[in-house]
KOLZARO-11811 format. One record per residue (C-alpha): x, y, z. Coordinates in steps of 0.5 Angstrom, whole numbers, padded with zeros to 4 digits, always signed. Layout:
N
XYZ...
***
This chain:
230
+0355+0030+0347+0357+0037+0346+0353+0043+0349+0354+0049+0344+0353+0056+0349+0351+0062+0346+0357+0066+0345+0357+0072+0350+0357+0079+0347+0364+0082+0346+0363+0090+0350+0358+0094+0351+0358+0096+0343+0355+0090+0341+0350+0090+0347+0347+0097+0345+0347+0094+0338+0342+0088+0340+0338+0092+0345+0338+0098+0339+0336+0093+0334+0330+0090+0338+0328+0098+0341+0327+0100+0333+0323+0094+0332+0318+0095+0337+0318+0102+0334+0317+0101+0328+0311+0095+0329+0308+0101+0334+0308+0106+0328+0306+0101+0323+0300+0099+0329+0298+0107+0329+0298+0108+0322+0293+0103+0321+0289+0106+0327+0289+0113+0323+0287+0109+0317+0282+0107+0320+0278+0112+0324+0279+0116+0318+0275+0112+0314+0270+0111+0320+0270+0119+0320+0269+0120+0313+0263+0116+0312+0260+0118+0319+0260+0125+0317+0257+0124+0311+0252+0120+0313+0250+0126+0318+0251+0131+0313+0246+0127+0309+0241+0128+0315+0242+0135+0315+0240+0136+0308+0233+0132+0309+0232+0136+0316+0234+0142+0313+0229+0139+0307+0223+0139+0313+0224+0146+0314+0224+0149+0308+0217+0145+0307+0214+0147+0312+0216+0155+0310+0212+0153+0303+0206+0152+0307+0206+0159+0310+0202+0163+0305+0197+0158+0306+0197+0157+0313+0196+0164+0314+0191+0165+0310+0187+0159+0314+0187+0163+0321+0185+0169+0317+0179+0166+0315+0179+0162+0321+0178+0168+0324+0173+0171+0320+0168+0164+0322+0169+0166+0329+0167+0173+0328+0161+0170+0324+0159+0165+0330+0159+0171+0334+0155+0175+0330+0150+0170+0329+0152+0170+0322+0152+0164+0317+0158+0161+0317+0160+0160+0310+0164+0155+0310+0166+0151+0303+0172+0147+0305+0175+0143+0310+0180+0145+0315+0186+0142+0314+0192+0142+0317+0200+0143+0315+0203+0137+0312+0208+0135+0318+0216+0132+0315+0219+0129+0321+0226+0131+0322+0232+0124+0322+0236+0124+0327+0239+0116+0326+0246+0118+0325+0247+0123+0329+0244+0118+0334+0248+0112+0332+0254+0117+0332+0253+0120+0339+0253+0113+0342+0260+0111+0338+0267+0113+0338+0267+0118+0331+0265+0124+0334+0271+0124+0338+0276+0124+0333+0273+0130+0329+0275+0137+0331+0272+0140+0337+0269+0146+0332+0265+0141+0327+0262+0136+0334+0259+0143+0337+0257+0145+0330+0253+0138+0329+0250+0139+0335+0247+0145+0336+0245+0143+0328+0241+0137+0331+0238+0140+0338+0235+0145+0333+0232+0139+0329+0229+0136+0334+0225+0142+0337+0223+0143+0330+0221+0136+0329+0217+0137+0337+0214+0143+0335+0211+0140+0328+0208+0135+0332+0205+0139+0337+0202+0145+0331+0199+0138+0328+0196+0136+0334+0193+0144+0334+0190+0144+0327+0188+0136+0329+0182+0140+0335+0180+0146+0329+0178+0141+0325+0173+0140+0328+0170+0146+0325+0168+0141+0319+0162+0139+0322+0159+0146+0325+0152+0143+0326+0154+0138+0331+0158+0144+0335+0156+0146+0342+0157+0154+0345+0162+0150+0349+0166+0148+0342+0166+0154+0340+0171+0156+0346+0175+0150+0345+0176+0152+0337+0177+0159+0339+0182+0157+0344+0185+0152+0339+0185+0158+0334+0190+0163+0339+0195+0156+0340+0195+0155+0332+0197+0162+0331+0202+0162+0337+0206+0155+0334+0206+0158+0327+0209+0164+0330+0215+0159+0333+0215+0154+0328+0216+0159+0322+0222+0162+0327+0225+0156+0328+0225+0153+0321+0228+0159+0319+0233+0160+0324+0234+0153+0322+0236+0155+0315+0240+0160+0316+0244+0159+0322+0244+0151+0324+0246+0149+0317+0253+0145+0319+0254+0148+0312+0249+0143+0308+0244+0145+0303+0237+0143+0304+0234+0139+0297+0232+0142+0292+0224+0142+0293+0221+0141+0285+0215+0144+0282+0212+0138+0284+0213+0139+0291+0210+0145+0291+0203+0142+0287+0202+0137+0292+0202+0143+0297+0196+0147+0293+0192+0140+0293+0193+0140+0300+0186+0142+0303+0189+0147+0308+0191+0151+0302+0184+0150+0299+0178+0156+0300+0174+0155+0307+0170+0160+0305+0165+0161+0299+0166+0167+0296+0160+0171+0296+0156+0170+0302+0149+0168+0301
***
């Protein structure tokens, strides 16, 4: 039988030459292997970021909604305030309609979530993640603070049933009265905030006459009181 050896290298020339050969190999599937991953988390930022721009837009949306309920909302605490000072004076109340409330949107935060819990954000650039950010920390406390205005309206609605109101009622309703008027003071601020300076360069939508038509047939933006006093 005949052993066939493997024919040593001739000089330090060849032996340089092998290790060069392989050194570029191993440099070129690492380059390739980076070249997939930036691919890959470009993608992944490209449609993360769409999908957070997209929920901007919607929250930015609520706070454009809530904005078209303020002439309404400022009218009711006016005549909310007329029945308190007809209460006291032991006056008819006058009451026409119901007391209504604002209609409540929610802002979204299921992409930000999903977001923040993944790796996308860390390859977006520092200025962009803190502007994100501080957009979504804005439409949660917009989101609470909606909630906790409706809570309010919810307890002046009570008014809708005068007859069965007792002397210890009415303090509820009236300091009701001082917190709606301080929640439509701080959500007004806020949505606007919120539209000017928290936007992340996003849009809300385009709020149609429709919306606005369903705003009017909203109790809240119906009379509360009759118009002339019998």
């Amino acid at each position: 039988m005949h052993f066939h050896l493997p024919k040593p290298l001739h000089g330090w020339r060849e032996f340089v030459g092998e290790v060069g050969i392989i050194v570029v190999g191993v440099l070129i599937a690492l380059g390739a292997e980076q070249v997939v991953e930036d691919l890959h988390w470009r993608h992944a930022v490209r449609m993360q970021r769409e999908a957070l721009h997209e929920e901007i837009q919607g929250d930015l949306s609520t706070a454009s909604y809530r904005l078209l309920q303020e002439p309404c909302i400022s009218r009711r605490l006016n005549e909310l305030m007329i029945v308190f000072e007809r209460h006291k004076a032991g006056q008819p109340l006058g009451l026409a309609g119901a007391v209504g409330s604002p209609a409540v949107l929610g802002a979204a935060a299921g992409a930000w979530e999903t977001a923040s819990h993944g790796e996308t954000l860390d390859h977006m650039p520092l200025d962009e993640r803190l502007e994100l950010g501080a957009a979504f920390v804005g439409f949660a406390k917009l989101s609470d603070e909606l909630q906790q205005e409706s809570h309010t309206w919810d307890d002046l609605g009570r008014l809708d049933h005068p007859d069965i109101l007792e002397a210890a009622d009415w303090s509820d309703l009236r300091a009701a009265y001082a917190r709606a008027a301080r929640w439509d003071t701080r959500v007004a601020f806020l949505a606007q905030w919120m539209l000017t300076k928290q936007t992340a360069g996003q849009k809300p939508d385009v709020l149609g006459p429709d919306v606005v038509d369903v705003i009017r047939e909203r109790p809240l933006c119906k009379p509360l009181l009759q118009t002339e006093r019998r």
